[in-house]
N, C-alpha and C positions, 0 to 999 in steps of 0.2 A: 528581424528575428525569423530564423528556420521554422515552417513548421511543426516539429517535434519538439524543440523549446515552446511554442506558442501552445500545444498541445498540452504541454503536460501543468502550464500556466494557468489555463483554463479549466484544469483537474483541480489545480489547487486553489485557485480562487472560487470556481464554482462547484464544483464536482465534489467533493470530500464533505460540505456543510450538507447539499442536497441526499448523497448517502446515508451523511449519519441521523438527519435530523430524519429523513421522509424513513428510511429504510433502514433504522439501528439492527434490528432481529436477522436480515439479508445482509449486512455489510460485509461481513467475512466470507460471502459465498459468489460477490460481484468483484471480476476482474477486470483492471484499468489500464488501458495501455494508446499506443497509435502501431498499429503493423497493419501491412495488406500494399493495397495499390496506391502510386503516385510518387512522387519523385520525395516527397515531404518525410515518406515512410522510410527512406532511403538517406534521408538527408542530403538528396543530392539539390533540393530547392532553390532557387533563386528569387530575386524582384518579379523577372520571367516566366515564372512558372507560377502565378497567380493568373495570370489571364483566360486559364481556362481549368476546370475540374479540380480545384484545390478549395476541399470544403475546410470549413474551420471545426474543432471540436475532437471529441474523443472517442475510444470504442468502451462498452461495459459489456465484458463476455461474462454469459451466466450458464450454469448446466439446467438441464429441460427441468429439473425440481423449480429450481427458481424460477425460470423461465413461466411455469403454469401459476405459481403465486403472485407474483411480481412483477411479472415483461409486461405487460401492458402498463400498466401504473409508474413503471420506471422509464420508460419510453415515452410518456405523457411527461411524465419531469425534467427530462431530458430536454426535452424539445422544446420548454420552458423556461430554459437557463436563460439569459441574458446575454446571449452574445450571435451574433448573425450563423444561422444555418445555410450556406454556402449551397445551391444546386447545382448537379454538372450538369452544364452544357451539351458534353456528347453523347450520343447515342449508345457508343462502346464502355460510356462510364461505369463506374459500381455507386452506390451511395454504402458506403464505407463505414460509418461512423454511428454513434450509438446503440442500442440496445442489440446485440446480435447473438444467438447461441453459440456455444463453444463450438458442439456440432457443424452446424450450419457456416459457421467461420470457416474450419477446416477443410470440411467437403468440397469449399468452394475450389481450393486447391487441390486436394490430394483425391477424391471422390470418394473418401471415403469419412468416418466420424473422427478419425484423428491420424495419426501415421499410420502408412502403408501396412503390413504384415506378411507381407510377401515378399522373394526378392524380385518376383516380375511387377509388383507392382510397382516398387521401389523407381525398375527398369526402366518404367513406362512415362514415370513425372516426367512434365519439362523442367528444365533448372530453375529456367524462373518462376514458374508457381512454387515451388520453392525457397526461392530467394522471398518469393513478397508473404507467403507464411510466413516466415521467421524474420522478416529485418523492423525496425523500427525499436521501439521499447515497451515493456512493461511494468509502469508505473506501482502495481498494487496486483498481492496475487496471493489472499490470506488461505484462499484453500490450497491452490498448489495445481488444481488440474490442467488449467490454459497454457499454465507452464509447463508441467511434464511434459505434456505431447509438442511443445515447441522445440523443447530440450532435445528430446527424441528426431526428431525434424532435422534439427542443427547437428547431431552428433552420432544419431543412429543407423544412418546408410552404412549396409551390408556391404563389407570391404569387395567380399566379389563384385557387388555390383558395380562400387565403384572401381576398381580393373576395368570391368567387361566396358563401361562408358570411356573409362580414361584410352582403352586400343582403341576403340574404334576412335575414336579423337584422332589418336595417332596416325592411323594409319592414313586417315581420312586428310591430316598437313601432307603427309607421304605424296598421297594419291593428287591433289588438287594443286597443294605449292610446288612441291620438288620436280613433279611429273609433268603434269598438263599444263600448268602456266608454260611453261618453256617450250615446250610442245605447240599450242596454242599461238606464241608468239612467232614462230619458225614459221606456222602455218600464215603467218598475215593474219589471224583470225583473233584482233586486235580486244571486241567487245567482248570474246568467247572467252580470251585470257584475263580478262578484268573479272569477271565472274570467277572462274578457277581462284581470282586470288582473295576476292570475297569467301568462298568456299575453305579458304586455309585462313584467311582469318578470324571467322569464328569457330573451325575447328580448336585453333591456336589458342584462342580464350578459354573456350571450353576444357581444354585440357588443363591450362595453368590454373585454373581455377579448381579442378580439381585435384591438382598436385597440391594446390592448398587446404583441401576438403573443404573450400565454401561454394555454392550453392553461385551459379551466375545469373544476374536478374536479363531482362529485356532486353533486346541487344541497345537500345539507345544508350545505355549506362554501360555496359562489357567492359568500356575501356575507362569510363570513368571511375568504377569499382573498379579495377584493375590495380590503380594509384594505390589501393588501400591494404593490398596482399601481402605476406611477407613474403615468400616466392617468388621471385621470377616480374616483380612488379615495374621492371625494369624496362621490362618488354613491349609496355603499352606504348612508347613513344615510335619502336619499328614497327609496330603493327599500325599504326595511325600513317606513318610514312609509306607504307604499302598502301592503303586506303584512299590519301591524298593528293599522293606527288606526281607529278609531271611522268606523263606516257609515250615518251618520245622514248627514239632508241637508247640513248644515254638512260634514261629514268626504267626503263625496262630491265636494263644491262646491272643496275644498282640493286633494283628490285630482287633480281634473281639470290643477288649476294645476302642481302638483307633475309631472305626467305632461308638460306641459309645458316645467317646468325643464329635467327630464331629456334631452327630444329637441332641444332647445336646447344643451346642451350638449353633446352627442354632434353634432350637425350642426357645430358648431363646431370640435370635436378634428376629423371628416371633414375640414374645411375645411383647417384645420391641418396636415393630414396630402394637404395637395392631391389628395384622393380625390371631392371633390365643389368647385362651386363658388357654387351657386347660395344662395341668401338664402329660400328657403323655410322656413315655418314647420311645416309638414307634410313628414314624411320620406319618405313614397313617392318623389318626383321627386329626392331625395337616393339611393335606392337603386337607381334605374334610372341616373342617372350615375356610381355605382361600379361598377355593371354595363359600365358602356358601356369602363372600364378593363380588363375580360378578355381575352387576347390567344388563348386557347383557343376554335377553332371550338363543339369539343366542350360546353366550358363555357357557352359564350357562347349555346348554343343551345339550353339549358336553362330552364325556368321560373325565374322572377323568385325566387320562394317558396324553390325547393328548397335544399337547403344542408342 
């Protein structure tokens, strides 16, 4: 069993009697879900990924009313359920699970009380705090607020923004795939060109993930979520093949072609997606015309790169 099915088992077998019975008058104002950090959240879980920071159990986000009534006494109950409270192990761990502010959830991510309100702040997230804000599920959410600001999260990023991240993406396959791996390799400077193509490949994801407006988590997962896209999900098996394959002359010479496919394709979805129009094979001049789509001074007046 996946974490998030074990999760939401343990909602109903313990969780929903301990709410109503301990806390009838608060029921409607504690929300129940599993989102945040870990592969569990993600449902990318295995047998594997128990062996280390995979607690058992659920989250109960409440807002600061509740939280002064109730968070202590609901955290005490909590932690009385019947089923093993799992410790992480690492040092970089979070302890994730139970009683947490909505607030205090969110900030974790975004820095601030719930989504951004800015578009530089928007700017500034990484994808994957992002991604682990919003992925997992929400069980119970009678009042509505853990959900709104996740809603917002998943659907609210400011189209300039998203342009201004999706060029620099681009430009950034342009700069690292197209240019300097080949470049690099001419040079003999064999370790320098493996890096250039790490460099386009997660710009590569980054972008396709954005051509889908979802959110990319961690890079260990990129390509695993990759499988799950409706865009361009195609793409994750030549991007793995750049990543893994043999670096001999032959495997460099394929490589180039491959890096190829990729920005061909991707120019294509732009095209499709009337963010670009032009028929270049070279994505730089693709990424200065989805620039040119930014309706944000502020944006607009920003380096090509940034994002």
């Amino acid at each position: 069993m996946q974490g998030l099915e074990e999760a939401r088992r343990l909602y109903e077998r313990y969780g929903t009697d301990m709410i109503d019975r301990l806390f009838p008058k608060w029921a409607g104002r504690i929300a129940v879900g599993l989102v945040g950090h870990g592969s569990e959240c993600f449902g990318f879980d295995d047998a594997l990924s128990r062996d280390h920071d995979f607690p058992e159990g659920f989250c109960l986000w409440v807002d600061d009313e509740t939280d002064r009534a109730i968070g202590v006494q609901l955290a005490r109950a909590y932690r009385a359920l019947p089923f093993k409270k799992a410790e992480a192990r690492s040092a970089l761990s979070e302890t994730s699970r139970g009683v947490l502010r909505i607030r205090d959830f969110y900030s974790r991510y975004t820095g601030c009380d719930g989504a951004p309100e800015s578009e530089l702040q928007w700017l500034s997230l990484p994808s994957h705090a992002l991604a682990e804000a919003t992925n997992g599920a929400v069980f119970r959410d009678d009042q509505g607020l853990f959900s709104s600001i996740r809603e917002t999260l998943l659907h609210g990023m400011p189209e300039d923004v998203r342009l201004k991240k999706l060029a620099a993406r681009v430009i950034a396959m342009a700069q690292a795939g197209q240019y300097n791996y080949p470049r690099c390799v001419r040079h003999g400077e064999y370790g320098a060109a493996m890096l250039a193509m790490t460099e386009f490949a997660n710009a590569a994801c980054g972008a396709i993930y954005l051509l889908n407006r979802r959110h990319m988590p961690y890079y260990k997962w990129q390509l695993r979520g990759m499988a799950e896209l409706e865009k361009l999900a195609g793409m994750k098996d030549a991007l793995e093949f750049l990543l893994t394959a043999e670096n001999d002359e032959q495997g460099r010479i394929l490589k180039s072609a491959v890096v190829e496919d990729i920005c061909a394709a991707v120019a294509a979805e732009l095209r499709a997606q009337h963010l670009t129009h032009g028929s270049w094979d070279y994505l730089e001049p693709h990424a200065f015309e989805i620039a040119s789509h930014i309706e944000s001074p502020q944006l607009r007046a920003m380096h090509i790169m940034e994002g």
